[in-house]
py3Dmol code that shows the C-alpha trace and the ligand (Angstrom):
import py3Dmol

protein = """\
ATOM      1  CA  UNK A   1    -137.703  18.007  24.780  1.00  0.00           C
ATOM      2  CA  UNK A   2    -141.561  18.344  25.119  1.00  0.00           C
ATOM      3  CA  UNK A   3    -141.638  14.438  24.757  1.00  0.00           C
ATOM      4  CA  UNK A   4    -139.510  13.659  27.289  1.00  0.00           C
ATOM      5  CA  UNK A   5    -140.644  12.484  30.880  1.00  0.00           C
ATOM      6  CA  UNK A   6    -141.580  14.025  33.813  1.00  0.00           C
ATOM      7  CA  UNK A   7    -139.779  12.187  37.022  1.00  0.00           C
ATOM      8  CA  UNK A   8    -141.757  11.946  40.178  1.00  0.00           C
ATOM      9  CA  UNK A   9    -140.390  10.037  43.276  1.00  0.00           C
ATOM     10  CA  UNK A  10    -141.370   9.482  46.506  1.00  0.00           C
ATOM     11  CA  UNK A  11    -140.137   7.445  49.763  1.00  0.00           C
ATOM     12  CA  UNK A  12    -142.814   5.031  48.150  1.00  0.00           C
ATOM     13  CA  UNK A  13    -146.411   4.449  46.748  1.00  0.00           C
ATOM     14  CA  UNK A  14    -147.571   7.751  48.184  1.00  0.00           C
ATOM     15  CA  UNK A  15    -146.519   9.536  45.627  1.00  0.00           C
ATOM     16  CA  UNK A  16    -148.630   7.892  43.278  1.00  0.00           C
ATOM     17  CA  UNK A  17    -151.546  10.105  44.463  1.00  0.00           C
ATOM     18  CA  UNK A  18    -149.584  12.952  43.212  1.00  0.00           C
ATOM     19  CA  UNK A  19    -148.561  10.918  39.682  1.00  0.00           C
ATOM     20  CA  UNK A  20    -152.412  10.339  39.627  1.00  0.00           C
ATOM     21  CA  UNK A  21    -153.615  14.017  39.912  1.00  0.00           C
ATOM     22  CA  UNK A  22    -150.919  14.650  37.225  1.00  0.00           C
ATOM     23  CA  UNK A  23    -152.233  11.790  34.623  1.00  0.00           C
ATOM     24  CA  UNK A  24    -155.501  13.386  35.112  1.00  0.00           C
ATOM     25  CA  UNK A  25    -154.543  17.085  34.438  1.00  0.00           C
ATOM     26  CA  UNK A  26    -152.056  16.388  32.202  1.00  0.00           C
ATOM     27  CA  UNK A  27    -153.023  12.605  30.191  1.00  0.00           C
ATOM     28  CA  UNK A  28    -150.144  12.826  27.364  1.00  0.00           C
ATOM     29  CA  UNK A  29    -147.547  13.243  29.837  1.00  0.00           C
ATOM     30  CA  UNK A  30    -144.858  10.173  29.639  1.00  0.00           C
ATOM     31  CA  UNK A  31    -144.184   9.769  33.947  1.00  0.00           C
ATOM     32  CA  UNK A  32    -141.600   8.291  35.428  1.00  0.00           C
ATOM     33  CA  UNK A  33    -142.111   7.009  38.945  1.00  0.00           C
ATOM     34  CA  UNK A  34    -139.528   6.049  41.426  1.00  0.00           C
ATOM     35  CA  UNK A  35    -140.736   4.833  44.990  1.00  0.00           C
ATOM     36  CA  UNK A  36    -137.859   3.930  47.454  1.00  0.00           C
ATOM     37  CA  UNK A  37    -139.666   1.141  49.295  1.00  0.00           C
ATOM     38  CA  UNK A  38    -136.144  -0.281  50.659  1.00  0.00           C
ATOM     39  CA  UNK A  39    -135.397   2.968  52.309  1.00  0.00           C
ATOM     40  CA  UNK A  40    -139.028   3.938  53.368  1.00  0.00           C
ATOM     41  CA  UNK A  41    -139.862   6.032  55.697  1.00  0.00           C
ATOM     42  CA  UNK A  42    -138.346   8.830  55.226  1.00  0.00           C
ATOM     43  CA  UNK A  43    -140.462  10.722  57.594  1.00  0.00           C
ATOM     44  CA  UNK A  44    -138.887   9.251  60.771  1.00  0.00           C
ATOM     45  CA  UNK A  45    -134.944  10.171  59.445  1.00  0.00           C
ATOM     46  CA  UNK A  46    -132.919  13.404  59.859  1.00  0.00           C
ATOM     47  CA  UNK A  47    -133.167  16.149  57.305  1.00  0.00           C
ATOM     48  CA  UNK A  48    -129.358  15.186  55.858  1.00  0.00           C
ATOM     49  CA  UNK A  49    -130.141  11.193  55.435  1.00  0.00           C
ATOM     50  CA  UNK A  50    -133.978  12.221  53.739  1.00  0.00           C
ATOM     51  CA  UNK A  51    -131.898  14.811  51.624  1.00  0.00           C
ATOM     52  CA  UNK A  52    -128.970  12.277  50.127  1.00  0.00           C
ATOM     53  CA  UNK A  53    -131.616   9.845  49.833  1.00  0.00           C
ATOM     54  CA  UNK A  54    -133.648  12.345  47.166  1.00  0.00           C
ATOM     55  CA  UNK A  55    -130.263  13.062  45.404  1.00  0.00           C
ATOM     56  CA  UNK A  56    -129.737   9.569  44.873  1.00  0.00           C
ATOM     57  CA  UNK A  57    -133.511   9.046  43.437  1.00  0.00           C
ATOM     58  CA  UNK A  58    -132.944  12.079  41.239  1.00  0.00           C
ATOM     59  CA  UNK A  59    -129.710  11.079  39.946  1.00  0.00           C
ATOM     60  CA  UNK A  60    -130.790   7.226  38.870  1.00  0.00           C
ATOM     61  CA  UNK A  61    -134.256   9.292  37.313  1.00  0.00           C
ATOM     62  CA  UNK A  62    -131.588  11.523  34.961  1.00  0.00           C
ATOM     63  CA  UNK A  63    -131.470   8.237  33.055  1.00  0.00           C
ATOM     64  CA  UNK A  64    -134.690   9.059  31.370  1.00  0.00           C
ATOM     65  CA  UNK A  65    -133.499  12.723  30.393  1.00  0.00           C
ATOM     66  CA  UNK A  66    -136.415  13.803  32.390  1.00  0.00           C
ATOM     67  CA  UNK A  67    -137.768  17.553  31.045  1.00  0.00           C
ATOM     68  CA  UNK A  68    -139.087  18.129  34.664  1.00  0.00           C
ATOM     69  CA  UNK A  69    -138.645  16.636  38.244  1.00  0.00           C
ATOM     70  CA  UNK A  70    -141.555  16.356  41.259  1.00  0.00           C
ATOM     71  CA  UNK A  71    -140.917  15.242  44.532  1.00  0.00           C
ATOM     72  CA  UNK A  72    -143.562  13.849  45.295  1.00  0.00           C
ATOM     73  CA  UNK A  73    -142.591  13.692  49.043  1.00  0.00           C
ATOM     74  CA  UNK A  74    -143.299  16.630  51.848  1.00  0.00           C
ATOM     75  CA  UNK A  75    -140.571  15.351  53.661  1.00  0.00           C
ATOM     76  CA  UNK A  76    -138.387  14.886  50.900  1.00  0.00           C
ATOM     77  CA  UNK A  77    -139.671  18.636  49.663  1.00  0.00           C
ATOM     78  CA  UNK A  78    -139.485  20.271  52.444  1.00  0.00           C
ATOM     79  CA  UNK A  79    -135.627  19.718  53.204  1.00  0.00           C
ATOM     80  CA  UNK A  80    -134.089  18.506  49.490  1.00  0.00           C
ATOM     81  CA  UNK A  81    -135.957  21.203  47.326  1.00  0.00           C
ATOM     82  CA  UNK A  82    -133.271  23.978  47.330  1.00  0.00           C
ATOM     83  CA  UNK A  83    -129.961  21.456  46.628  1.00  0.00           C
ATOM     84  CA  UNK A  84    -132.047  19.591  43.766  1.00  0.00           C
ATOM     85  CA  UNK A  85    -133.090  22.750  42.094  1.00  0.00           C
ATOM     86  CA  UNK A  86    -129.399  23.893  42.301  1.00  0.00           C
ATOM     87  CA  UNK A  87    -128.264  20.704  41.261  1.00  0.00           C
ATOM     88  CA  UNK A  88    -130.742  20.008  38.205  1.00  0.00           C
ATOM     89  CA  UNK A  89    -130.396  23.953  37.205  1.00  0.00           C
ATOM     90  CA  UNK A  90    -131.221  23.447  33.793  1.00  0.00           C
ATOM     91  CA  UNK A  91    -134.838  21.842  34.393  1.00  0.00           C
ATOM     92  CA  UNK A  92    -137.793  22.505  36.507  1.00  0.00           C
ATOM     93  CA  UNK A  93    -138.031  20.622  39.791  1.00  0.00           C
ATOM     94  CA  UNK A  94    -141.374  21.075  41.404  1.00  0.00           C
ATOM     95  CA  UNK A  95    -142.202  20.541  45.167  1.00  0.00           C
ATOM     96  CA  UNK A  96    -145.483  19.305  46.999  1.00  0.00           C
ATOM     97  CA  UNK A  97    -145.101  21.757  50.111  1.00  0.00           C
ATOM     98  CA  UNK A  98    -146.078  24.646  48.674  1.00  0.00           C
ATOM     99  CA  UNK A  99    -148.772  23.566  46.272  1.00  0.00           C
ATOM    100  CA  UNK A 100    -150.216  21.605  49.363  1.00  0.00           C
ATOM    101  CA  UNK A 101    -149.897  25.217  51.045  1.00  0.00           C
ATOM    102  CA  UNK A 102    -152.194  27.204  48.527  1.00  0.00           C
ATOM    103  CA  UNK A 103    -154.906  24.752  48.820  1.00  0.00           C
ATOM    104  CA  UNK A 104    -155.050  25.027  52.620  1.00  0.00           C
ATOM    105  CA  UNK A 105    -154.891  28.856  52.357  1.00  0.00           C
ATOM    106  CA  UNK A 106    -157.547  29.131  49.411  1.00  0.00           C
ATOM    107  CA  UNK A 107    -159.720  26.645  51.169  1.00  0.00           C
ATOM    108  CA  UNK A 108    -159.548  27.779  54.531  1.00  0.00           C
ATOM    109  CA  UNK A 109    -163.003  30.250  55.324  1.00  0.00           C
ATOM    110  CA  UNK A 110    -161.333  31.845  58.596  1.00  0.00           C
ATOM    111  CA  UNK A 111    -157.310  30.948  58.397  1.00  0.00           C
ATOM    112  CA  UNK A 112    -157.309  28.262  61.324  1.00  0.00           C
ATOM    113  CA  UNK A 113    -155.537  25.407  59.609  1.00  0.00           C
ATOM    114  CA  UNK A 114    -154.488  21.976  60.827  1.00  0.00           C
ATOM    115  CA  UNK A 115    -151.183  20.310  59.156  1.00  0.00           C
ATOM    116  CA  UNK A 116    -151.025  16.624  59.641  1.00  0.00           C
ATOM    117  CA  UNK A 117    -147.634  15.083  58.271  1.00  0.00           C
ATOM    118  CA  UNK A 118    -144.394  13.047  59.151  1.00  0.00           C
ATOM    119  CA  UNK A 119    -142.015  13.627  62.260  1.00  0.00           C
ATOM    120  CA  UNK A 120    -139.853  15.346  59.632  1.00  0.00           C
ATOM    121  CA  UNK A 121    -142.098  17.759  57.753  1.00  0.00           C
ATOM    122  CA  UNK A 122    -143.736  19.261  61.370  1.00  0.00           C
ATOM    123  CA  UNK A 123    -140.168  19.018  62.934  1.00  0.00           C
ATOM    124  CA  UNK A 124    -139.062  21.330  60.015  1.00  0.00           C
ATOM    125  CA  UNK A 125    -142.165  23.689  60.318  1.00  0.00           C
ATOM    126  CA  UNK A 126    -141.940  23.832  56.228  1.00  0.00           C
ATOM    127  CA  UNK A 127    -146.024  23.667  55.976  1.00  0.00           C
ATOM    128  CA  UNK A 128    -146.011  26.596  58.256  1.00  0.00           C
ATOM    129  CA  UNK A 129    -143.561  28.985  56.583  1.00  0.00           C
ATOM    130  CA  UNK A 130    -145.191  28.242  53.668  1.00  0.00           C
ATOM    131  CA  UNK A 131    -148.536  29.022  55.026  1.00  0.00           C
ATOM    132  CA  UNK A 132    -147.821  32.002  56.454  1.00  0.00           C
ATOM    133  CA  UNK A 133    -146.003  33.214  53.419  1.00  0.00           C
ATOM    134  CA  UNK A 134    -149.149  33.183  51.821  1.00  0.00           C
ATOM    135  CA  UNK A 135    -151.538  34.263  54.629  1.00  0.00           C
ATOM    136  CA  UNK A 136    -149.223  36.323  57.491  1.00  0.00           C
ATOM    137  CA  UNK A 137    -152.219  36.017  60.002  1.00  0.00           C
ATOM    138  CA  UNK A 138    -153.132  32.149  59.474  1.00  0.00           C
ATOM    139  CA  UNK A 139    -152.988  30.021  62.606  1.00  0.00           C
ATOM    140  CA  UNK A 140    -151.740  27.188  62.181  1.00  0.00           C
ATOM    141  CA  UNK A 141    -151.238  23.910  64.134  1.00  0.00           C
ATOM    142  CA  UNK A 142    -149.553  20.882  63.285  1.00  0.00           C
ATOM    143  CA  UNK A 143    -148.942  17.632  64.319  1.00  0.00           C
ATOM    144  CA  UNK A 144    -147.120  14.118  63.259  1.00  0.00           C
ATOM    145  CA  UNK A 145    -149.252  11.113  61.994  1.00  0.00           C
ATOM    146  CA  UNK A 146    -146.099   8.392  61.255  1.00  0.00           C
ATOM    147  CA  UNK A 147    -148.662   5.719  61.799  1.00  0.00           C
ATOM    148  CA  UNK A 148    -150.923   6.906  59.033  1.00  0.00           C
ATOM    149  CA  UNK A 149    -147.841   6.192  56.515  1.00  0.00           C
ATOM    150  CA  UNK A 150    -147.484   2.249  57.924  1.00  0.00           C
ATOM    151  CA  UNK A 151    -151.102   2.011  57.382  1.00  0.00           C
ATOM    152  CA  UNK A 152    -151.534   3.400  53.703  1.00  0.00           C
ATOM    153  CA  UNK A 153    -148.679   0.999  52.382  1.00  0.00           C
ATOM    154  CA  UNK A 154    -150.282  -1.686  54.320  1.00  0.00           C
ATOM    155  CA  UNK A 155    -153.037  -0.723  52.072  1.00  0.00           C
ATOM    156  CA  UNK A 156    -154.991  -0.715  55.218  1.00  0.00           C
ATOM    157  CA  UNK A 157    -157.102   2.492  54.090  1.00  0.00           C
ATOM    158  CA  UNK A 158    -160.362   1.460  55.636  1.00  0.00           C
ATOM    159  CA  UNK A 159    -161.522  -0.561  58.724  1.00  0.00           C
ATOM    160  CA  UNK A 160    -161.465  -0.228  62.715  1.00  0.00           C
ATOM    161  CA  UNK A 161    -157.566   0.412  62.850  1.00  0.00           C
ATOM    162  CA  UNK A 162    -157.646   2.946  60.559  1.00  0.00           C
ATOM    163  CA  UNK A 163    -160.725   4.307  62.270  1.00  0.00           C
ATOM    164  CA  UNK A 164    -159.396   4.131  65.710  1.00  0.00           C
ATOM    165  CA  UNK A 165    -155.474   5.297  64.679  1.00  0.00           C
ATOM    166  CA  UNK A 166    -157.188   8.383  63.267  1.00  0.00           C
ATOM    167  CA  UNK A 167    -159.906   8.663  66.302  1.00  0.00           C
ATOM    168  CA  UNK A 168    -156.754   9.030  68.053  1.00  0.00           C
ATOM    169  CA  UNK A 169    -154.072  11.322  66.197  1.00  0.00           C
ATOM    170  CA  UNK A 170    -157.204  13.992  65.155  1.00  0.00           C
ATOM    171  CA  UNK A 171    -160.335  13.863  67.235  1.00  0.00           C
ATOM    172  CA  UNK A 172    -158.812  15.877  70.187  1.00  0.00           C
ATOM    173  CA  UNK A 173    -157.032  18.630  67.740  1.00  0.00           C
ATOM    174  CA  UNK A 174    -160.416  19.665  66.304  1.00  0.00           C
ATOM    175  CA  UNK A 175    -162.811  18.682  69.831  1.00  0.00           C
ATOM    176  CA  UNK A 176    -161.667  22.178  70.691  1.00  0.00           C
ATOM    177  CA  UNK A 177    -163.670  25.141  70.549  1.00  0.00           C
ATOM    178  CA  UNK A 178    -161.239  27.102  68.162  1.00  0.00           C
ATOM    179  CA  UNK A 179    -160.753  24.128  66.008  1.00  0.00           C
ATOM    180  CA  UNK A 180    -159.424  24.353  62.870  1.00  0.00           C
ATOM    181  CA  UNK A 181    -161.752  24.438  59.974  1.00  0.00           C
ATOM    182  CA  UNK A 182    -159.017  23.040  57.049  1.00  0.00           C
ATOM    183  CA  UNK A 183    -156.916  19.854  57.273  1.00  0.00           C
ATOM    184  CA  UNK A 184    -153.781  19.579  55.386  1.00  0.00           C
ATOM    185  CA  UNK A 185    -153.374  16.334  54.456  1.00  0.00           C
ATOM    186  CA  UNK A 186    -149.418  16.798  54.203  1.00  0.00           C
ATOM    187  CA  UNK A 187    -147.731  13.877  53.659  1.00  0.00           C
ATOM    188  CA  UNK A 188    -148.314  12.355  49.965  1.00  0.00           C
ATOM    189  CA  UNK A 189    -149.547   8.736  52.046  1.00  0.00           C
ATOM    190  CA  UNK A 190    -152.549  10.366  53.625  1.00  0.00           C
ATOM    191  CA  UNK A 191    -155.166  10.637  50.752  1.00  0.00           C
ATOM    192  CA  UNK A 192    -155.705   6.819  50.451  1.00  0.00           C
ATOM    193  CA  UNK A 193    -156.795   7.215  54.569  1.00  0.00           C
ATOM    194  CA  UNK A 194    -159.046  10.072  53.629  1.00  0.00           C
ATOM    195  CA  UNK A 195    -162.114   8.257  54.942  1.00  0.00           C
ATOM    196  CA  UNK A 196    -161.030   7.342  58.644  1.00  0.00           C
ATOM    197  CA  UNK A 197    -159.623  11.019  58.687  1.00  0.00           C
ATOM    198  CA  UNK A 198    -162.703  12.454  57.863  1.00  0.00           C
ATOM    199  CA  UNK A 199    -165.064  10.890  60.520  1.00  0.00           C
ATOM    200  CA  UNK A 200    -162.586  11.465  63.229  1.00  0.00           C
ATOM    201  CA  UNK A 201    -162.396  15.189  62.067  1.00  0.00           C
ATOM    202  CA  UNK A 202    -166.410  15.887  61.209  1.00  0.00           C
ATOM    203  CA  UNK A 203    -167.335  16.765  58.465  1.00  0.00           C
ATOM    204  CA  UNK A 204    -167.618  20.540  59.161  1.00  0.00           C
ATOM    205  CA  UNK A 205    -163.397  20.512  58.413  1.00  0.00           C
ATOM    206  CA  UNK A 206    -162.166  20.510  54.346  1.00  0.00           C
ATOM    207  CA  UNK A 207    -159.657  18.058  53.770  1.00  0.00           C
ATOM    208  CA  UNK A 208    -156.957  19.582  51.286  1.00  0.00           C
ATOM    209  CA  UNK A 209    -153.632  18.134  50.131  1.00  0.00           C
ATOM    210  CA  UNK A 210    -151.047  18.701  47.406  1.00  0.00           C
ATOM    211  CA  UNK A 211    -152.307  16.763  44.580  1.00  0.00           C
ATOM    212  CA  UNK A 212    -154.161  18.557  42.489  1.00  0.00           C
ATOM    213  CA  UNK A 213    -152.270  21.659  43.085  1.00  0.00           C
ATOM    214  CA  UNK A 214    -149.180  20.290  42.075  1.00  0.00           C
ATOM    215  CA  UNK A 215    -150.350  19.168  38.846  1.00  0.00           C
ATOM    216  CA  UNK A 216    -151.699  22.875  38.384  1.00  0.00           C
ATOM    217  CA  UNK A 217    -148.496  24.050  38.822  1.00  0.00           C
ATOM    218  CA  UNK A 218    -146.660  21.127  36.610  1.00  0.00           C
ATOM    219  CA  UNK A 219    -149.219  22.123  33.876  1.00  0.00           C
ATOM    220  CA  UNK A 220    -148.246  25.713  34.101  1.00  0.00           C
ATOM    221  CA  UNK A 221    -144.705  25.379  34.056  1.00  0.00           C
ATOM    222  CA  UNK A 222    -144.903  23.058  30.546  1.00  0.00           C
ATOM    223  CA  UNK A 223    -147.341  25.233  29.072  1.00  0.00           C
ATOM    224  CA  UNK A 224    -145.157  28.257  29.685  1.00  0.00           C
ATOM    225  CA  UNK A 225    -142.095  26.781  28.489  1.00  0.00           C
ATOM    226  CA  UNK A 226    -143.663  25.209  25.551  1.00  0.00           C
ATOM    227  CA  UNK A 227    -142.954  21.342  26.775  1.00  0.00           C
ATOM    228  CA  UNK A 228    -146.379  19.738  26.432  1.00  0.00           C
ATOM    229  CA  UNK A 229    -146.683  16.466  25.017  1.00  0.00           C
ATOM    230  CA  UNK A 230    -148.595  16.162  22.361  1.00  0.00           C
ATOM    231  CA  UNK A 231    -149.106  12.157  22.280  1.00  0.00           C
ATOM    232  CA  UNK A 232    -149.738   9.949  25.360  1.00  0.00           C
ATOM    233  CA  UNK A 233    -147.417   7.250  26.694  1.00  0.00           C
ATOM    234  CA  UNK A 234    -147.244   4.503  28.555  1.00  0.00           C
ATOM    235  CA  UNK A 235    -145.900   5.200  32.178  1.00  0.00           C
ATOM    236  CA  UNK A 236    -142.926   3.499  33.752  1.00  0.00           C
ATOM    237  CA  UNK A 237    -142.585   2.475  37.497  1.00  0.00           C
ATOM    238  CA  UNK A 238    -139.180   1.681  39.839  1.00  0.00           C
ATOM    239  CA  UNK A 239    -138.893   0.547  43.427  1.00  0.00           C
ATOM    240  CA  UNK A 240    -135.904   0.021  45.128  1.00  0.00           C
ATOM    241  CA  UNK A 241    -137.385  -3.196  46.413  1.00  0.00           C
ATOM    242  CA  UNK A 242    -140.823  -5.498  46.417  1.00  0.00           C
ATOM    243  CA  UNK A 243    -141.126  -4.541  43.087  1.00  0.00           C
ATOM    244  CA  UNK A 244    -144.256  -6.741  43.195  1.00  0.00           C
ATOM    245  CA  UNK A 245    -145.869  -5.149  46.687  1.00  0.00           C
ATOM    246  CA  UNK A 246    -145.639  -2.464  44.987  1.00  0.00           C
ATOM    247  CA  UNK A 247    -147.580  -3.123  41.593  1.00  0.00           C
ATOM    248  CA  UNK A 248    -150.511  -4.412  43.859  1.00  0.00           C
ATOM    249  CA  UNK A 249    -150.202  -1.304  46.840  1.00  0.00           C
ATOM    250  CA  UNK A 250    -149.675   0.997  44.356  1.00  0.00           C
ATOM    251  CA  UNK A 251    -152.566   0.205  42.127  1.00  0.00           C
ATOM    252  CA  UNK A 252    -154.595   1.941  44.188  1.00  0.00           C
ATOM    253  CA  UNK A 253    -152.826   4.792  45.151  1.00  0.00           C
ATOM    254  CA  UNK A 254    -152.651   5.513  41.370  1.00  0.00           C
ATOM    255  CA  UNK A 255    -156.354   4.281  40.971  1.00  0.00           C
ATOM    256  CA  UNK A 256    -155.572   1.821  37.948  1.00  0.00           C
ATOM    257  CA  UNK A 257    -153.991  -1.266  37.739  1.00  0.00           C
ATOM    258  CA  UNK A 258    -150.342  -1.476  37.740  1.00  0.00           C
ATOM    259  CA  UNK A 259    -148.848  -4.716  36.572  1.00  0.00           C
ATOM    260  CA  UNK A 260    -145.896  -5.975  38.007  1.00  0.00           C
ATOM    261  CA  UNK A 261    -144.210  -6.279  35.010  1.00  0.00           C
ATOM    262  CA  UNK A 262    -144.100  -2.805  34.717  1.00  0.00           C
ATOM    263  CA  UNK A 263    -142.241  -2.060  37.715  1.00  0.00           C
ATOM    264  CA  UNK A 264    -138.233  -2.341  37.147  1.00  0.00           C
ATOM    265  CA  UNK A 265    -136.357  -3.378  40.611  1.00  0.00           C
ATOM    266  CA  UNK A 266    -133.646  -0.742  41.183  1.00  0.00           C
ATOM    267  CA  UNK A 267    -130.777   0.474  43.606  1.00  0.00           C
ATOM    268  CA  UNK A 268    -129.845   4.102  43.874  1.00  0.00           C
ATOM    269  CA  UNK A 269    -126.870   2.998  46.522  1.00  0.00           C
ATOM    270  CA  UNK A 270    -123.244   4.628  45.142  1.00  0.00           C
TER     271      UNK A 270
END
"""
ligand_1 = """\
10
DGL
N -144.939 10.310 51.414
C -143.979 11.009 52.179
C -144.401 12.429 52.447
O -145.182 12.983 51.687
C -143.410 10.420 53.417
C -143.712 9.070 53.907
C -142.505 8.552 54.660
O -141.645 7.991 53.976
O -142.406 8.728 55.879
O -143.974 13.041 53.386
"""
view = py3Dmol.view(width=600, height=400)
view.addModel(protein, "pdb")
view.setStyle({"model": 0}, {"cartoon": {"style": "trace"}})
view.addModel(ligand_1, "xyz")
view.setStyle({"model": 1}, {"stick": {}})
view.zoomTo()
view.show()
């Protein structure tokens, strides 16, 4: 079992900054990645279409006998998370909400915290349960960014839109006296944009998001169940269309090269 995958989807290459904080933590690990590029966004669509969608992506990743599943997705996290996990009983399936919630709450100096995610993660107020779950007395405030997801698969990550779309989702959130002094980067698209975000917050605001923390919490689970790898592996990629936008987006979401040979064109549709 320990040299079996670990499947990670997401609506599309945004996960890949999660499958990158995992290669680093973890460099043995075989991954699996699935990105749903025909189906993407999921932030703009209602918690039951976002939570068939993931049971489709996790049922064509059970192909690989996967020892562990991430969803690499707030949105599809915050809503899918409890039906996968009783689906898919017998293995782990991890979630980027509230991994993305400790750093916030372990970065934060006085417990003002900013969320910035889809229409679906804020309209659920998952970030915020989770917050408060671990810090009762944070203040938190939140607010939708769908633009920012356009832009990071555009691959437009730098530059005077990105600059100015940011300028205009953030600057008034933290112009206020009580601004916030952490921003949750909570939507797995965000950490390619992490310059433009920056200068429209200042630089007196931490930036957090789920990556790192999530592979933290993948590494625990294997080592406590005894499912490390011991040998590395190549890593395999699927999109459910543009297999090739997504070899040349995705490179640097995942900060290597992905060739677009490695990516296998799939369709999760019954
Ligand atoms: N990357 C996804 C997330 O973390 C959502 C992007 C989208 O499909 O809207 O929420």
């Amino acid at each position: 079992m320990s040299d079996a995958p670990i499947a990670i989807f997401d609506s599309g290459v945004g996960g890949l900054t999660v499958a990158a904080a995992i290669a680093k933590r973890l460099p043995n690990e075989r991954l699996v990645y699935l990105g749903d590029t025909a189906r993407l966004p999921y932030g703009t669509k209602s918690a039951e279409t976002v939570t068939r969608y993931a049971v489709q992506a996790t049922r064509s990743l059970m192909r690989f006998e996967p020892k562990m599943i991430v969803i690499a997705c707030n949105t599809a996290s915050a809503v899918a998370l409890p039906v996968l996990a009783a689906a898919y009983a017998t293995i782990p399936v991890v979630g980027v909400v509230e991994p993305g919630a400790r750093a916030a709450v372990d970065a934060s100096r006085d417990g003002a915290i900013a969320v910035i995610a889809t229409e679906g993660t804020v309209r659920g107020g998952a970030y915020v349960r989770a917050i408060h779950a671990l810090k009762p007395d944070a203040r938190v405030v939140q607010r939708a960014c769908p633009l920012f997801v356009s832009l990071a698969e555009e691959g437009w990550t730098s530059g005077p839109v990105a600059d100015l779309t940011a300028e205009r989702y953030l600057s008034e959130l933290f112009a206020a006296e009580e601004a916030p002094d952490t921003l949750v980067l909570g939507c797995t698209h965000f950490p390619v944009l992490r310059g433009p975000i920056a200068q429209a917050v200042g630089s007196a605001v931490r930036l957090v998001d789920s990556a790192a923390t999530t592979a933290r919490e993948v590494d625990r689970i294997l080592a406590e169940r005894g499912l490390k790898r011991a040998t590395p592996a190549a890593a395999k990629f699927l999109a459910t269309d543009a297999p090739e936008r997504f070899a040349r987006i995705g490179s640097l979401f995942l900060g290597r090269e992905i060739a677009p040979d490695q990516v296998e064109l799939v369709d999760l549709t019954p």
